[in-house]
TORLO-775292 format. One record per atom (N, C-alpha, C): residue number from 0; x, y, z; atom name. Coordinates in pm, 1 decimal. Layout:
% TORLO-775292
<NUM,<X,Y,Z>,"CA">,
...
END
This chain:
% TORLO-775292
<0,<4737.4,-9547.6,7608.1>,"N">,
<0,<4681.2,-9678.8,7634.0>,"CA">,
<0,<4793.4,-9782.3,7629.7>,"C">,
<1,<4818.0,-9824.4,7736.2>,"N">,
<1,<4894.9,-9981.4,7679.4>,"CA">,
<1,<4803.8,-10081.9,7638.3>,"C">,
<2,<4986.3,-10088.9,7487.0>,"N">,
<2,<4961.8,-10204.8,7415.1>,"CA">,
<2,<4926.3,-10347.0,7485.6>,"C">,
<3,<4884.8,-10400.7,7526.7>,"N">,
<3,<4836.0,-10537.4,7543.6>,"CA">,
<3,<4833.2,-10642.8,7413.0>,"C">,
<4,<4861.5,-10592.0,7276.3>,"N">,
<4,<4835.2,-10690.3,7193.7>,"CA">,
<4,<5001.9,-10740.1,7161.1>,"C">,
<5,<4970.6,-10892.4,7118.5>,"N">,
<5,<5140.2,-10966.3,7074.6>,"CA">,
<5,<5098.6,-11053.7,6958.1>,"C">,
<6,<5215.5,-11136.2,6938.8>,"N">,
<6,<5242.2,-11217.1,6851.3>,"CA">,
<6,<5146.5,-11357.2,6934.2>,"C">,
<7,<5027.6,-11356.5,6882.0>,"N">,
<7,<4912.8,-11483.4,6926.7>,"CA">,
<7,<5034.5,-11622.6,6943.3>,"C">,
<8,<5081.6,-11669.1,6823.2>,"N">,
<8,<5145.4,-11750.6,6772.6>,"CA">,
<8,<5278.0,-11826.9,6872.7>,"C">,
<9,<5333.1,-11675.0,6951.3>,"N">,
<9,<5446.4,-11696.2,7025.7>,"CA">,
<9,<5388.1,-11708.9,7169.5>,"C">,
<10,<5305.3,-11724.3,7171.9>,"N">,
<10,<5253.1,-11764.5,7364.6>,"CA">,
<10,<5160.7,-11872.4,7382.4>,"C">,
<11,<5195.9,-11955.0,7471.5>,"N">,
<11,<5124.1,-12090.2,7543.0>,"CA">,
<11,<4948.2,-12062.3,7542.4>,"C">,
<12,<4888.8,-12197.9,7503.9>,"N">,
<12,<4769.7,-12170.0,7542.2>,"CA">,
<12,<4721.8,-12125.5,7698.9>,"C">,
<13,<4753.7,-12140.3,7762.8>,"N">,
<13,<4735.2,-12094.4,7904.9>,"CA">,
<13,<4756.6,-11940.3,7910.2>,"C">,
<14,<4860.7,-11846.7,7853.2>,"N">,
<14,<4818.2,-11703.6,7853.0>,"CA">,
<14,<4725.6,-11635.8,7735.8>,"C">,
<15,<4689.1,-11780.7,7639.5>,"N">,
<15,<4594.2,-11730.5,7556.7>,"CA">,
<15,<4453.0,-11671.5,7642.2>,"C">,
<16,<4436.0,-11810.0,7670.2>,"N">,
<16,<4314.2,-11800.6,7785.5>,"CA">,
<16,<4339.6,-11668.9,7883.9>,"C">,
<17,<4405.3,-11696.7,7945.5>,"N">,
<17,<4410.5,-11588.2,8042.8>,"CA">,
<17,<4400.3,-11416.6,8012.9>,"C">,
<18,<4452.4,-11394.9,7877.3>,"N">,
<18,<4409.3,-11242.0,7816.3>,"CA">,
<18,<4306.8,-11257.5,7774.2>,"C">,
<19,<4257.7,-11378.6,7725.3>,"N">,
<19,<4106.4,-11360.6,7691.7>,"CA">,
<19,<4026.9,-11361.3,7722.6>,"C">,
<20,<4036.8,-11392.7,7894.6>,"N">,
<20,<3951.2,-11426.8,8007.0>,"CA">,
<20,<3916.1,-11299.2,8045.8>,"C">,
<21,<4060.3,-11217.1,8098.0>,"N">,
<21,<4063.5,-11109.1,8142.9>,"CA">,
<21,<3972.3,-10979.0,8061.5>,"C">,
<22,<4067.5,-11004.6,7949.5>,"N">,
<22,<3976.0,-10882.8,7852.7>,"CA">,
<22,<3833.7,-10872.5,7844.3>,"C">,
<23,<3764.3,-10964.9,7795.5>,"N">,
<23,<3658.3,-11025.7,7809.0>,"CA">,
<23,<3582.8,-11058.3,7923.7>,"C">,
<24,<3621.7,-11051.2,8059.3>,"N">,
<24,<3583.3,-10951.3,8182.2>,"CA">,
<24,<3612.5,-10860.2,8181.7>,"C">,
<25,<3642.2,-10751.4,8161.4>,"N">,
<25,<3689.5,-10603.1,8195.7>,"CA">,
<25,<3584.2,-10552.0,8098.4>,"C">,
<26,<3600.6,-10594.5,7953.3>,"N">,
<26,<3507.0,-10532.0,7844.2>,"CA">,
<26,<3377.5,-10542.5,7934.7>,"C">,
<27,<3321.3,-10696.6,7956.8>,"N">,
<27,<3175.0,-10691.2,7964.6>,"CA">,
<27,<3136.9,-10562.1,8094.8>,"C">,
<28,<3229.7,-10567.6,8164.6>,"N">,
<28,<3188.0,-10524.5,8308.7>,"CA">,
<28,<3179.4,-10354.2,8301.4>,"C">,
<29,<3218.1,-10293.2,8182.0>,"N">,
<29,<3273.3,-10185.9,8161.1>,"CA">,
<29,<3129.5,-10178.5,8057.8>,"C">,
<30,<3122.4,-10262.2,7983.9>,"N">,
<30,<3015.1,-10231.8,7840.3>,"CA">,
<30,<2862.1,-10204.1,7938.7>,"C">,
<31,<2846.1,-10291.5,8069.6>,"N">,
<31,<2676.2,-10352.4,8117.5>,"CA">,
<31,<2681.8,-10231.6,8257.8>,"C">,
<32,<2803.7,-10142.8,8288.3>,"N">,
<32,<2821.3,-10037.9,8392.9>,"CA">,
<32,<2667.8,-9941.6,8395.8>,"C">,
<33,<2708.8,-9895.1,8293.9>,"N">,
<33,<2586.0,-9769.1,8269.1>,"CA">,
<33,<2480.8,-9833.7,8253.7>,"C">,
<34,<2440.7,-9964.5,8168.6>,"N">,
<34,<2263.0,-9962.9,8172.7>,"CA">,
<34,<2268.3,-10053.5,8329.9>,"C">,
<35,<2342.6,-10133.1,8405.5>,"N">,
<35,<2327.7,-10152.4,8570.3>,"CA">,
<35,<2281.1,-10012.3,8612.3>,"C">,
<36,<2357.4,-9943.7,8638.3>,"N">,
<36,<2334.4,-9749.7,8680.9>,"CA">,
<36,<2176.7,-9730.0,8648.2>,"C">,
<37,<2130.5,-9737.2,8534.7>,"N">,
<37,<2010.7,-9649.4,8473.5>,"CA">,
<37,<1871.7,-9772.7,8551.6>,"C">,
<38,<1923.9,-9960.2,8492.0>,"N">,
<38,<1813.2,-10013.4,8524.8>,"CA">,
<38,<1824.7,-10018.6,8710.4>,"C">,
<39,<1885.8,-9983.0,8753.1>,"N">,
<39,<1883.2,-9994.6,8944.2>,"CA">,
<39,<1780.0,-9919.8,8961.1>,"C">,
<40,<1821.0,-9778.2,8913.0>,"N">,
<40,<1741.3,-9660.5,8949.1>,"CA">,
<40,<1535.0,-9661.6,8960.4>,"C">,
<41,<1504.4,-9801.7,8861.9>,"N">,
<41,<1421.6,-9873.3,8845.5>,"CA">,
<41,<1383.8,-9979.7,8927.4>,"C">,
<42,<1483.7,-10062.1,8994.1>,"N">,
<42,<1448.6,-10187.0,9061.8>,"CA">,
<42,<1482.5,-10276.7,8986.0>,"C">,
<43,<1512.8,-10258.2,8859.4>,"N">,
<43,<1552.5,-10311.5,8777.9>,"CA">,
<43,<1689.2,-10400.4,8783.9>,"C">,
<44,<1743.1,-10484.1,8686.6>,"N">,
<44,<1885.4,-10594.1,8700.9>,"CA">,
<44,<1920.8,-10618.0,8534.4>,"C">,
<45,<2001.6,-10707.8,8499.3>,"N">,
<45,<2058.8,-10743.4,8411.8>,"CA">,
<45,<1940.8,-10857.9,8344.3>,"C">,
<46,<1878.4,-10928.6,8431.5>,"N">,
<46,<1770.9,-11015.4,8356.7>,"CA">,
<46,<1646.7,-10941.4,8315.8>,"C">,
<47,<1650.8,-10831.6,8353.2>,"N">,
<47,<1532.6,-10728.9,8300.7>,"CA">,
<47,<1590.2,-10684.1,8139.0>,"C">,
<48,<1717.4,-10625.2,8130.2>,"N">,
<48,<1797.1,-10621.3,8054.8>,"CA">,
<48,<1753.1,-10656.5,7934.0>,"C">,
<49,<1765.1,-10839.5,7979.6>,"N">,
<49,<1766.0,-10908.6,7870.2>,"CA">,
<49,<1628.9,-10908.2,7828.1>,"C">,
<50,<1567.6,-10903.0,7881.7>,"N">,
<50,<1394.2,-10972.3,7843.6>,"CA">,
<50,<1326.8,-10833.6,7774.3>,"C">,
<51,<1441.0,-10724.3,7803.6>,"N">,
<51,<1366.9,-10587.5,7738.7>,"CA">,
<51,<1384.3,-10571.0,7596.1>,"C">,
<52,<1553.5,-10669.3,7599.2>,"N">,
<52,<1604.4,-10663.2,7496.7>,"CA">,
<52,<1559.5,-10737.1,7397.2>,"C">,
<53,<1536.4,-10865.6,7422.8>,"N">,
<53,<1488.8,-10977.8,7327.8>,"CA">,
<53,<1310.2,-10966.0,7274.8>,"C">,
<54,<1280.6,-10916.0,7327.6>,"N">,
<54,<1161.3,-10887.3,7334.3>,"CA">,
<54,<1135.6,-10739.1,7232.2>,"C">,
<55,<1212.3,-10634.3,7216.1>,"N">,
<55,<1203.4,-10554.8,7150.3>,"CA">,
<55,<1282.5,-10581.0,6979.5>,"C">,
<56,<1364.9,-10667.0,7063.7>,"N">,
<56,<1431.4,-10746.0,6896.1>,"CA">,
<56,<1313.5,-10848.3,6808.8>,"C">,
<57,<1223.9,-10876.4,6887.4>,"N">,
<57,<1142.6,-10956.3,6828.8>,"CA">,
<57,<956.9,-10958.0,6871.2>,"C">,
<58,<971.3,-10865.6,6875.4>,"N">,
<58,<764.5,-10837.0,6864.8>,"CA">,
<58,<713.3,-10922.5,6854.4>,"C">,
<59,<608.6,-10953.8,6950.0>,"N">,
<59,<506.2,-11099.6,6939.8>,"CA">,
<59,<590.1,-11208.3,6971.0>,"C">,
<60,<722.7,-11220.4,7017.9>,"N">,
<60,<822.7,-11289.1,7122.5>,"CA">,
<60,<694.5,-11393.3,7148.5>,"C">,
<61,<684.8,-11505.5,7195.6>,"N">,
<61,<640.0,-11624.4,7251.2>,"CA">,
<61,<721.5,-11643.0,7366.7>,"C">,
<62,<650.3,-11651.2,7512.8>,"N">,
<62,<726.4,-11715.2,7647.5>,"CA">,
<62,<836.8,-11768.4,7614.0>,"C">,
<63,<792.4,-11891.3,7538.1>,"N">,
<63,<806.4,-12047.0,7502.8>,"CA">,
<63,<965.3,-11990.1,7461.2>,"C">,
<64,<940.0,-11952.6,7377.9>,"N">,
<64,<1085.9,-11884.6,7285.5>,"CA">,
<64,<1173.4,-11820.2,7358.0>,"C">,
<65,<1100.6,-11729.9,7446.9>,"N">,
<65,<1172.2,-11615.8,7547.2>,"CA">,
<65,<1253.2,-11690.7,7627.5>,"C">,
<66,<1208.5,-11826.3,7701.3>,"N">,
<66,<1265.4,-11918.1,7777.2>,"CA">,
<66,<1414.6,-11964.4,7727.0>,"C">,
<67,<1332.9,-12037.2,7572.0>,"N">,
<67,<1496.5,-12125.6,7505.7>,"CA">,
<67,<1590.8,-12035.4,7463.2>,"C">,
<68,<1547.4,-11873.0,7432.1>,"N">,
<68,<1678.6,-11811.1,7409.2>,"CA">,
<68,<1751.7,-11762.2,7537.5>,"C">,
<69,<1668.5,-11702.7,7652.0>,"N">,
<69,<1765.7,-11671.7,7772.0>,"CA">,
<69,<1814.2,-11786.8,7832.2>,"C">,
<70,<1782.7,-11923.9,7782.7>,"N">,
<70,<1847.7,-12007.4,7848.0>,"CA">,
<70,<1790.4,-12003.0,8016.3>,"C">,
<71,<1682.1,-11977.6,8055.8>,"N">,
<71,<1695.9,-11983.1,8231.9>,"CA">,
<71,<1557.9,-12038.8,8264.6>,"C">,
<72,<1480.3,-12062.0,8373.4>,"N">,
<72,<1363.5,-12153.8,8412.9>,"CA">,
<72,<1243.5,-12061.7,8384.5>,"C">,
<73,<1139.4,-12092.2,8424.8>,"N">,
<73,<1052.5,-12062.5,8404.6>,"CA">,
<73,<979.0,-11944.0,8476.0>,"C">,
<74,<1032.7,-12039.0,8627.9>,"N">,
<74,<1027.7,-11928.8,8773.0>,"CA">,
<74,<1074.7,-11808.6,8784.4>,"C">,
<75,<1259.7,-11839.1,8715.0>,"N">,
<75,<1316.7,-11653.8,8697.5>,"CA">,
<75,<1234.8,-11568.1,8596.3>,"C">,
<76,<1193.3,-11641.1,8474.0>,"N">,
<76,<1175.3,-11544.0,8367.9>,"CA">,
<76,<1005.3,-11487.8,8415.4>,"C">,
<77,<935.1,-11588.7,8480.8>,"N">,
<77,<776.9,-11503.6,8482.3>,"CA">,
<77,<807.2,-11433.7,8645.4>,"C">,
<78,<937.4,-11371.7,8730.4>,"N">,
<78,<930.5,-11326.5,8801.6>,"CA">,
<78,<994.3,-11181.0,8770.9>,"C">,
<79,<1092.9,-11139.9,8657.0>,"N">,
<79,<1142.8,-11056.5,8591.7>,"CA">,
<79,<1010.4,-10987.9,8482.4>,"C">,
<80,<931.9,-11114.6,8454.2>,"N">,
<80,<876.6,-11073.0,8327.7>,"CA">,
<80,<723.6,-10979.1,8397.4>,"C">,
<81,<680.2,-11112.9,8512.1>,"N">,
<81,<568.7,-11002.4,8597.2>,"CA">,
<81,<596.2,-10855.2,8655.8>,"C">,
<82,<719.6,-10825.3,8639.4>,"N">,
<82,<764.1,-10681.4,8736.0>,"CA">,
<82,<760.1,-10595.1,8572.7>,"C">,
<83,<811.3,-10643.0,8503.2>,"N">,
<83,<828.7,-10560.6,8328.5>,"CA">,
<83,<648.1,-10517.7,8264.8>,"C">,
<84,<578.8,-10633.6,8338.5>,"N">,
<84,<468.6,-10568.1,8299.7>,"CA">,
<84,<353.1,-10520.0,8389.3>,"C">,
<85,<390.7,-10556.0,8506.7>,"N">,
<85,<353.2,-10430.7,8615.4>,"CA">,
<85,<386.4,-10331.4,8600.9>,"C">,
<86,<545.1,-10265.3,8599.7>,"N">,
<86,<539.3,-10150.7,8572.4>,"CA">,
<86,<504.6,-10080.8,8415.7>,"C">,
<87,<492.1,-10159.6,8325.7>,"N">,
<87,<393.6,-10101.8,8219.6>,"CA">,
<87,<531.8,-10124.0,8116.8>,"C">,
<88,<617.4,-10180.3,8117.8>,"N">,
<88,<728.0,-10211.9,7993.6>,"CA">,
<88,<734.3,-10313.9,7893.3>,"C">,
<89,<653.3,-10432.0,7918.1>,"N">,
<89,<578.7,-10526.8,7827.5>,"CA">,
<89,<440.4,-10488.7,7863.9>,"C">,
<90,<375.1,-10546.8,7756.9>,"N">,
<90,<247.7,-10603.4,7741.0>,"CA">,
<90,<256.6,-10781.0,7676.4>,"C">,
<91,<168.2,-10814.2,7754.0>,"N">,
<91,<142.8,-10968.5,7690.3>,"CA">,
<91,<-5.4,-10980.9,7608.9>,"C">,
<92,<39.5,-10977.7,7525.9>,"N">,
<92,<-136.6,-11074.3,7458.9>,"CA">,
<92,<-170.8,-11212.5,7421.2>,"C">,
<93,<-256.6,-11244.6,7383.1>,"N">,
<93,<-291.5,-11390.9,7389.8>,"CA">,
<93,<-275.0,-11420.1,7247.6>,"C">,
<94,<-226.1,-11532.5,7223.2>,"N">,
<94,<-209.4,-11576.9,7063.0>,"CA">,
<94,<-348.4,-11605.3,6998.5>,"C">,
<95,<-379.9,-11556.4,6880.9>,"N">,
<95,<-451.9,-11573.4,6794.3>,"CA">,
<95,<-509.0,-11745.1,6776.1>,"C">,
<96,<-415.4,-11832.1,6720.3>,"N">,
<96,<-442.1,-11954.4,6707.9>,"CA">,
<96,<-442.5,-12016.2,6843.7>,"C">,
<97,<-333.9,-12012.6,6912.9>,"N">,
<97,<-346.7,-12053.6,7036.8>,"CA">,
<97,<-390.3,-11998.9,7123.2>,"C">,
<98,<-474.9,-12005.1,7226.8>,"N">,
<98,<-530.0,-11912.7,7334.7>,"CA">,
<98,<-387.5,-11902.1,7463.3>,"C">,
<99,<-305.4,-12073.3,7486.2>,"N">,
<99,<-260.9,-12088.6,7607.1>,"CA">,
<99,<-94.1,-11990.6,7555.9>,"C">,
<100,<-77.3,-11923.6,7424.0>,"N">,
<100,<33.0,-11880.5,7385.5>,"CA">,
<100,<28.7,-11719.2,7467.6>,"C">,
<101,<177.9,-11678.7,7525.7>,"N">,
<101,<158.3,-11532.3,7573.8>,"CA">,
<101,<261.8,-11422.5,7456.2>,"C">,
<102,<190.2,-11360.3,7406.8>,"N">,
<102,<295.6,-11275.8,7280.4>,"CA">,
<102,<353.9,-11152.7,7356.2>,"C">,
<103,<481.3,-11152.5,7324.0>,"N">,
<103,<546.0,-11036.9,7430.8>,"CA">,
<103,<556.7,-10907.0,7300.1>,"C">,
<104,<539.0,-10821.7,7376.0>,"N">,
<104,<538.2,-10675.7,7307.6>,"CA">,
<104,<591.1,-10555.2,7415.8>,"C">,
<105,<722.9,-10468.8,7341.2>,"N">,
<105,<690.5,-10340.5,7399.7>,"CA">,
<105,<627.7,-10319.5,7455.6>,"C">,
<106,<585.7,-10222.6,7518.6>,"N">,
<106,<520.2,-10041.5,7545.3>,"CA">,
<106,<550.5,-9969.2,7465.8>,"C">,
<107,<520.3,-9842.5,7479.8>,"N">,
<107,<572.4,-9740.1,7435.7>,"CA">,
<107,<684.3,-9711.4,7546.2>,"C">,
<108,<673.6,-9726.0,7653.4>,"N">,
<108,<752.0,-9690.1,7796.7>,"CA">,
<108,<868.9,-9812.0,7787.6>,"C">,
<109,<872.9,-9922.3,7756.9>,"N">,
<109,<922.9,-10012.2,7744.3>,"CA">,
<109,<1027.4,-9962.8,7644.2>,"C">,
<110,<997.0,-9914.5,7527.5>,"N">,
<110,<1083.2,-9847.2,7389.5>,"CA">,
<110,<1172.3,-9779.5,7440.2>,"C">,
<111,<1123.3,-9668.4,7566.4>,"N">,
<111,<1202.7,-9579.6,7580.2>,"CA">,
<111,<1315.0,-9599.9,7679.7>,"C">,
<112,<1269.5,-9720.9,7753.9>,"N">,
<112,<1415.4,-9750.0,7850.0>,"CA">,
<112,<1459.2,-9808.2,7761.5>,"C">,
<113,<1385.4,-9903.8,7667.4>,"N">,
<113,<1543.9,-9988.7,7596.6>,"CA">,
<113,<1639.8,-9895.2,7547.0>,"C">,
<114,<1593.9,-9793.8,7459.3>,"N">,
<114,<1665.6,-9705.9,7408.4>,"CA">,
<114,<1782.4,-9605.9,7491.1>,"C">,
<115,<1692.4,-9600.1,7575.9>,"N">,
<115,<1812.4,-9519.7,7709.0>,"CA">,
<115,<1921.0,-9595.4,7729.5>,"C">,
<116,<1870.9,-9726.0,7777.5>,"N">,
<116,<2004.3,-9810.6,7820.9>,"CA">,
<116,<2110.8,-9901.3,7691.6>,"C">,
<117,<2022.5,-9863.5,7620.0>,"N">,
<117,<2075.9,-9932.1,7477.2>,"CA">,
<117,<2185.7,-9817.9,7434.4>,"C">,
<118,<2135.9,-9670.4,7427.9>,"N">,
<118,<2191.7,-9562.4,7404.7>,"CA">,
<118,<2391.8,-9578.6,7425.3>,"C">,
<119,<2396.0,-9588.3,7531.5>,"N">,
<119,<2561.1,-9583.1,7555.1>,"CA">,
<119,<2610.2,-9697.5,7548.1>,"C">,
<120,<2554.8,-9835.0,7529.9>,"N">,
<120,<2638.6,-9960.8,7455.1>,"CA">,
<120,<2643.1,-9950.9,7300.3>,"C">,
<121,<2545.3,-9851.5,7266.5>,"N">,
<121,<2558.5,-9870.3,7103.4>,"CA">,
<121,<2714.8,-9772.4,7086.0>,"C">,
<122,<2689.4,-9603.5,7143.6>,"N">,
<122,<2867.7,-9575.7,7163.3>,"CA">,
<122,<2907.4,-9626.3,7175.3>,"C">,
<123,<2944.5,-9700.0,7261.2>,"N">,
<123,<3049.8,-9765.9,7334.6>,"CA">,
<123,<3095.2,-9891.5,7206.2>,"C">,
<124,<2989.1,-9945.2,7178.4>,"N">,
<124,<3040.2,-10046.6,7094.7>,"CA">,
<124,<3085.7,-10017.6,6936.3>,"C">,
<125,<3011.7,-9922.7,6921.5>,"N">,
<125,<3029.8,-9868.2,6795.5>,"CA">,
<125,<3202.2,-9773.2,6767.4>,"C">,
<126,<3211.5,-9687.8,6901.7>,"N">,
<126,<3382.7,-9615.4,6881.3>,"CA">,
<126,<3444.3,-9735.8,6908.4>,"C">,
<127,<3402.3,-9855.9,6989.7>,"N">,
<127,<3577.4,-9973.2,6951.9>,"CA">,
<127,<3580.9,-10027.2,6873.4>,"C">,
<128,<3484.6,-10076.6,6776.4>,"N">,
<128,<3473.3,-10113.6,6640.6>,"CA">,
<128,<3547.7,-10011.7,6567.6>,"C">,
<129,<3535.0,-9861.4,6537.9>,"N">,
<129,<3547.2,-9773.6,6451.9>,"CA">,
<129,<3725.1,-9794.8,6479.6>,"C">,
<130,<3742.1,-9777.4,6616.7>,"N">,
<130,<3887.8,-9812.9,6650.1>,"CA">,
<130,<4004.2,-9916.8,6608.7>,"C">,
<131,<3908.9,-10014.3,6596.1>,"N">,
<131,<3959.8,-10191.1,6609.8>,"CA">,
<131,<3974.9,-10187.8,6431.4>,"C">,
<132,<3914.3,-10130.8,6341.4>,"N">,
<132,<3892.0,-10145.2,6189.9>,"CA">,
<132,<3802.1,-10299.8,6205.4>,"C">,
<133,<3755.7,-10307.6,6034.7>,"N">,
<133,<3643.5,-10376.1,6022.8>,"CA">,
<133,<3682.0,-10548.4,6054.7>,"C">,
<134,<3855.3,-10529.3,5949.9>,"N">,
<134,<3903.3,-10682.9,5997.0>,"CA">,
<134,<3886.8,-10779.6,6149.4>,"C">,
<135,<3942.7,-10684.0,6212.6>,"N">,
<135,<3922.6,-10700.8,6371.1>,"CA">,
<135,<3797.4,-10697.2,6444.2>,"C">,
<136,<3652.3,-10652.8,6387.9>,"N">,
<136,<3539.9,-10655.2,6399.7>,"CA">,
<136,<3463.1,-10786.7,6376.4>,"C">,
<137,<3513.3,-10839.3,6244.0>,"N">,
<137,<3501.4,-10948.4,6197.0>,"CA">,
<137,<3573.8,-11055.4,6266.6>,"C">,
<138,<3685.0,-11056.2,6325.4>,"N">,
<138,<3736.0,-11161.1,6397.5>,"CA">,
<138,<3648.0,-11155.8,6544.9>,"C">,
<139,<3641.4,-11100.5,6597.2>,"N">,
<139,<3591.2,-11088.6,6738.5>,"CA">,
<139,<3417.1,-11127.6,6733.1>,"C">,
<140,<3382.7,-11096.7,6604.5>,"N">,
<140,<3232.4,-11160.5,6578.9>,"CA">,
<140,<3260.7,-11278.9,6551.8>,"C">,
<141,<3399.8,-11339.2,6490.6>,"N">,
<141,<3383.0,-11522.0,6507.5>,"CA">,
<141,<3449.8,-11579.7,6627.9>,"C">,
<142,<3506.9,-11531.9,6683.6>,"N">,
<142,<3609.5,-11565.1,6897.7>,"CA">,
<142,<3465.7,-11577.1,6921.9>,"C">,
<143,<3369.3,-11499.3,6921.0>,"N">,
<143,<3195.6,-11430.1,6998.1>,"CA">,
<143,<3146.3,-11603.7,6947.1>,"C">,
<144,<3133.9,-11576.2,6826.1>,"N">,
<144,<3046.6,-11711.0,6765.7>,"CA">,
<144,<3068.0,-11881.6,6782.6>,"C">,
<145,<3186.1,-11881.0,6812.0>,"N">,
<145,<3284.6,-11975.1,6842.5>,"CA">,
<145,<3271.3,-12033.3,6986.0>,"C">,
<146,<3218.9,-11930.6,7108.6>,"N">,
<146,<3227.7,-11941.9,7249.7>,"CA">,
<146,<3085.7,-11969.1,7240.3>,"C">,
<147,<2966.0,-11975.1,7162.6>,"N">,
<147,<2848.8,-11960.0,7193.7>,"CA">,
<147,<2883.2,-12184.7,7193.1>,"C">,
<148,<2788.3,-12228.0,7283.3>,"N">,
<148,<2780.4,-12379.5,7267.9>,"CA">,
<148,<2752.8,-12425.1,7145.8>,"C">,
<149,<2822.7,-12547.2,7103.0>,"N">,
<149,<2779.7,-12619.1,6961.6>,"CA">,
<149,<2644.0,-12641.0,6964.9>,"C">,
<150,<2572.0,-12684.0,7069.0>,"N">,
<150,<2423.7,-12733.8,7022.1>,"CA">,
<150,<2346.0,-12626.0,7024.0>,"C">,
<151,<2384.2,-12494.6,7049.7>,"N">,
<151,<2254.9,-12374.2,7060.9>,"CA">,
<151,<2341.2,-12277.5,6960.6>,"C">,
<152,<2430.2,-12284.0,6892.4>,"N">,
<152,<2551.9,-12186.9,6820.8>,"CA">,
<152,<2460.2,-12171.6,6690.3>,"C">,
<153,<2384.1,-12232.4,6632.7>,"N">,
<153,<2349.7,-12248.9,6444.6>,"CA">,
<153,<2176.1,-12185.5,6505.7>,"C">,
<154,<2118.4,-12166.0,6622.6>,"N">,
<154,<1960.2,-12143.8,6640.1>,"CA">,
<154,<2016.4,-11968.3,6681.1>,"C">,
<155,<2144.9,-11961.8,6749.5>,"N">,
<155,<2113.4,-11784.7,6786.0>,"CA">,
<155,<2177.1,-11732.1,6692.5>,"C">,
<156,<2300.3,-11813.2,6620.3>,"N">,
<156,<2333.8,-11708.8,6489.4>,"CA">,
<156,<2237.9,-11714.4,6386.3>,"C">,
<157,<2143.5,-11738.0,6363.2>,"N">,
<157,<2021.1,-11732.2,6325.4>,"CA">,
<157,<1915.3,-11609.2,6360.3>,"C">,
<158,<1961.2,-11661.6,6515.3>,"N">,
<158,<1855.1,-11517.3,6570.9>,"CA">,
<158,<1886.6,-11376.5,6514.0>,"C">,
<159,<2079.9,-11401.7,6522.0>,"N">,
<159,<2103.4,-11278.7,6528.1>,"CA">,
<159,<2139.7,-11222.7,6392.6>,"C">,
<160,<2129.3,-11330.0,6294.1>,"N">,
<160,<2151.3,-11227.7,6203.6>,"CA">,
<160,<2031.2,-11219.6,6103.0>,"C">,
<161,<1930.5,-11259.1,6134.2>,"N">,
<161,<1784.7,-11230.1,6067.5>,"CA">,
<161,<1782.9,-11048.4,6069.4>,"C">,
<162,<1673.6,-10990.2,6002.6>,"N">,
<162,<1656.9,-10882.9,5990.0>,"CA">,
<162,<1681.7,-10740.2,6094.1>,"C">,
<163,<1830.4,-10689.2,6071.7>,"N">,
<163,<1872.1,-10597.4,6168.7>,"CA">,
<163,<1863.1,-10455.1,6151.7>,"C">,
<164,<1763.6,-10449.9,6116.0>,"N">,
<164,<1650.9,-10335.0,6089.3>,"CA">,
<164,<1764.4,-10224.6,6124.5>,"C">,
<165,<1758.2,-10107.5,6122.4>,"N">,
<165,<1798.8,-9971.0,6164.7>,"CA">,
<165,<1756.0,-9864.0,6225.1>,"C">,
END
């Protein structure tokens, strides 16, 4: 493997950026390869992805919620979200207190693609961690935390580090 790593300290911000640009394209494009591959084979995309994902991270999910964490309109998410539960990968139910609330839930079928496509990012992420040691795990979770926007940065590190079940 070439080394790619240096002395941070001894190079201009401009090739900071630029290895971090780079890396950080190559990683993502390399990490989202295989579940692209698995969700195509479906009709499936990367905003299916997400809504399979967030949605299984959080049972009884609210639209409302589903919206402010993917960040996107209303139109993309109930056009991703109507195909997820046509083909039988969510279910929506109606909120208890509220009638006009939609609660997002699994499938059972829903479980099992997340898990498929979840399957080889958890490798994948798990041997470069094991690689990188924990120090370097820990830095790249604050570069990660750091790039998220100041006004939405303190509501998803929230999200994400609430109960990370096993």
């Amino acid at each position: 493997m070439t080394d790619i790593f240096f002395d941070v300290e001894k190079h201009s911000d401009h090739q900071k950026f630029l290895k971090g640009m780079e890396l950080l394209y190559f990683a993502y494009r390399d990490f989202i390869s295989w579940p692209d591959d698995v969700l195509q084979t479906l009709g499936f995309g990367r905003a299916h992805h997400r809504v399979l994902h967030f949605v299984g991270r959080n049972p009884g999910l609210k639209v409302a919620e589903l919206l402010k964490l993917l960040n996107i309109t209303k139109q993309s998410l109930s056009r991703v979200l109507s195909t997820l539960v046509e083909k039988g990968h969510i279910r929506q139910d109606i909120g208890a207190q509220d009638r006009r609330q939609r609660l997002l839930y699994l499938t059972d079928q829903g479980k099992i693609l997340l898990n498929k496509v979840a399957e080889h990012q958890k490798d994948h992420m798990l041997k470069a961690f094991n690689n990188a040691g924990t120090q370097s795990v820990e830095g790249f979770w604050h570069v990660l935390s750091a790039l998220i926007a100041d006004e939405n940065r303190d509501d998803i590190l929230s999200q994400i580090n609430r109960d990370m079940g096993e």
